[in-house]
Each structure stands twice: as structure tokens, then as C-alpha cells.
C-alpha positions in Angstrom: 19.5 -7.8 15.5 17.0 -5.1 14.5 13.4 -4.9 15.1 10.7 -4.8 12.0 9.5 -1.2 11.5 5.8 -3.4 11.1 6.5 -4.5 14.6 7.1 -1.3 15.7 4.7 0.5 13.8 2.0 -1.8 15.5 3.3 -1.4 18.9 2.8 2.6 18.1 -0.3 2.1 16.9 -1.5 0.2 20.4 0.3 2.9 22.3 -1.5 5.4 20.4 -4.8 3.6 21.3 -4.3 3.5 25.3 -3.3 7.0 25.4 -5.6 8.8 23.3 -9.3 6.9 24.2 -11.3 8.8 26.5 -13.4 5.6 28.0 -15.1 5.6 31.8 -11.6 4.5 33.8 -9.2 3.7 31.0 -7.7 7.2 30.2 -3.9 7.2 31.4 -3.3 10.4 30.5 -4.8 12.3 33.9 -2.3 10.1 35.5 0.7 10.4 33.0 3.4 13.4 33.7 3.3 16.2 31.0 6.8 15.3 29.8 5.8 11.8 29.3 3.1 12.7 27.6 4.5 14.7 25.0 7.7 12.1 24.4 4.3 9.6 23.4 2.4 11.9 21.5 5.9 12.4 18.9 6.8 9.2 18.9 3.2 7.8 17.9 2.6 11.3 15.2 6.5 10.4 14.2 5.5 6.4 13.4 2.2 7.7 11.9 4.2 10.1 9.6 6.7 7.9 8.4 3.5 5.1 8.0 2.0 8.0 5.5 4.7 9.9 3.9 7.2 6.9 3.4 5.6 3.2 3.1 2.1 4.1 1.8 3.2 6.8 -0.8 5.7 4.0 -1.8 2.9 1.1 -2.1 -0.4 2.6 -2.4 -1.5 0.2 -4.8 -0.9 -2.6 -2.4 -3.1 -3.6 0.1 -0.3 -2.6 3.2 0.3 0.7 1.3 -3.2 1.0 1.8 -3.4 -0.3 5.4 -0.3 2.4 6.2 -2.0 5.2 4.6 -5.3 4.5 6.9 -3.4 3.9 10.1 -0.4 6.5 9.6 -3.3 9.2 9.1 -5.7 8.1 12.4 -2.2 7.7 14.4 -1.1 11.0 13.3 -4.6 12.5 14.0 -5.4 10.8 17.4 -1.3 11.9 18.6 -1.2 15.3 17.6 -4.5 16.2 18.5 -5.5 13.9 21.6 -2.3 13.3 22.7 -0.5 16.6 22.4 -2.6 19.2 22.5 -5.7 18.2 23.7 -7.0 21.4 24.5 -6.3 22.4 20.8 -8.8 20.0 19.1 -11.7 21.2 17.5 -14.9 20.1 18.7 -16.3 17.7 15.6 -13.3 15.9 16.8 -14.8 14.6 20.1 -18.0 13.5 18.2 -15.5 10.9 15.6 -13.0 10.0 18.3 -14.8 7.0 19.2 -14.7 6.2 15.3 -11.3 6.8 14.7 -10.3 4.9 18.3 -12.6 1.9 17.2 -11.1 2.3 13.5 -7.4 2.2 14.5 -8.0 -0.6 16.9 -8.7 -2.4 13.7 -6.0 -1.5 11.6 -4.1 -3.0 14.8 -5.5 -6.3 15.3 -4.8 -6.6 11.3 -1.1 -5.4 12.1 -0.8 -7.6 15.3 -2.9 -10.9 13.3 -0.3 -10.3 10.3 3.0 -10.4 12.5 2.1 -13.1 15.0 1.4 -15.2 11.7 4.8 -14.6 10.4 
């Protein structure tokens, strides 16, 4: 038995979500150890890479080639920069983090829609 990378992909993608908002009383990460952190932050950039560098360059005239190219690049943006090195980011980043939080919790209610369909 082997889990879907879709299904994992999506999982990463809500993991990624939880971890790197910054809304009034849901940011985990003041109450996450370090390590923890960090184990998160490369799984999640990991998912997002392979999302970019192997589905969508593979399918990019596809709609999910499409979908992966979107996600894989706000995953691996929100978990290497919000998620791993948070002091690190570059200020125009706080000003579209809401955009790119509200934009990959799109591309994962499409995920999640898609999968609980099949």
C-alpha cells in the first residue's frame, strides 16, 4: 500500500498553510520547538520543489501541471521564507503574505475537492 504523492502533496500544502499564516491567535509557530520547526519548513519547500521541478515541468500544458507549478512555487516561497528563516524575509514579503496564504489555500481546496472526489 502506498499513499498518492497528490495526497501528500495536499496534506503539505495545508501544513504549509497552518504554519506559515501570521493571523491574530492562529500562528503555531511561537509555540512550535525550533527543531520542529525546521523538520516542517523542508518537508513542505521539499513537496513544493518536487511539485515544480518534477510534475509541472513534466505537464505544464495540463491544467495540474499548471496547478503544481502555482502551488509548488507559493509552498516553496511561504516554507523557505516564513517557515525557515523568518527573520530572513524581505519586507515586500509581509505586504503579499496574506495573498500568497489566501492563494495557496485555494490551490488546496482544489487539491483536497479533486481527491475526496476520486
Amino acid at each position: 500500500m502506498f499513499i498518492p504523492m497528490g495526497t501528500v502533496v495536499a496534506v503539505c500544502m495545508l501544513v504549509t498553510l497552518v504554519f506559515a499564516n501570521r493571523f491574530p491567535g492562529m500562528s503555531l509557530n511561537r509555540v512550535t520547538p525550533p527543531i520542529l520547526l525546521r523538520i516542517i519548513g523542508v518537508v513542505t519547500g521539499a513537496a513544493g520543489l518536487w511539485n515544480v521541478l518534477w510534475y509541472a515541468l513534466r505537464h505544464l500544458t495540463e491544467l495540474w501541471g499548471l496547478m503544481a507549478l502555482g502551488s509548488g512555487i507559493l509552498m516553496t516561497l511561504l516554507s523557505a521564507l516564513l517557515i525557515l528563516a523568518p527573520e530572513k524575509q524581505p519586507p515586500i514579503l509581509n505586504t503579499l503574505r496574506p495573498f500568497a496564504v489566501v492563494a495557496l489555500a485555494g490551490f488546496t481546496f482544489v487539491y483536497a475537492l479533486t481527491l475526496y472526489r476520486l
